[in-house]
N, C-alpha and C positions, 0 to 999 in steps of 0.2 A: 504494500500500500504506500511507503514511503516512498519507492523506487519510483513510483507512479506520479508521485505527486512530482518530485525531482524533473522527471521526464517533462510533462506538461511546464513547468514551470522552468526550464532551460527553452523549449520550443516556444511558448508567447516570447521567452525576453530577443530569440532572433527575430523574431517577427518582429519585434519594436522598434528592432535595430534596424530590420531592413526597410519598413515603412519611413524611417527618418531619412534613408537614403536615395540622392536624386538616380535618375534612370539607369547610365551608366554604373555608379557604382551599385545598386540595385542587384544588376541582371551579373556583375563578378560576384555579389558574394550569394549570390541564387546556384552559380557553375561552382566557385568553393565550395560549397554545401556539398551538389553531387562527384564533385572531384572526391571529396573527403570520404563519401559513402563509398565509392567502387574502389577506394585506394582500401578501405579495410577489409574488404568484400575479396579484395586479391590476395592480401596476407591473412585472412580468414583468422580477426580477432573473436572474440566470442559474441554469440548471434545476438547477447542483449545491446554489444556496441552499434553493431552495424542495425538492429532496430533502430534505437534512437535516432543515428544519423538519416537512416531513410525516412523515420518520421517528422526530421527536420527538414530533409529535404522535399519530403511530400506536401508539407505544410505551406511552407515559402513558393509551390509554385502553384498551389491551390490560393492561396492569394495574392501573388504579384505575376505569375508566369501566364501565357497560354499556353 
């Protein structure tokens, strides 16, 4: 339950961050985000890392991406 609230509560504060940011720097740290998911996805850290990161990454283009 803790982990959970963690999770949710790192994922709004990207969204805060990337909402303050103009379009360019926007759409770099939308491609960091999924850089950062398929770079642990390749050294295959443990599935609860590479959850959070895709659910960061899912998150930021479910509202800034199409």
């Amino acid at each position: 339950m803790v982990m959970a609230n963690i999770d949710n509560d790192l994922i709004q504060a990207s969204v805060l961050l990337c909402k303050k940011l103009d379009g360019a720097d926007r759409t770099e740290f939308i491609e960091d985000a999924y850089i950062d998911y398929k770079w642990c996805a390749h050294i295959e850290t443990p599935r609860e890392v590479q959850r959070h990161l895709r659910n960061v990454f899912t998150k930021l283009v479910k509202n800034f991406g199409h």
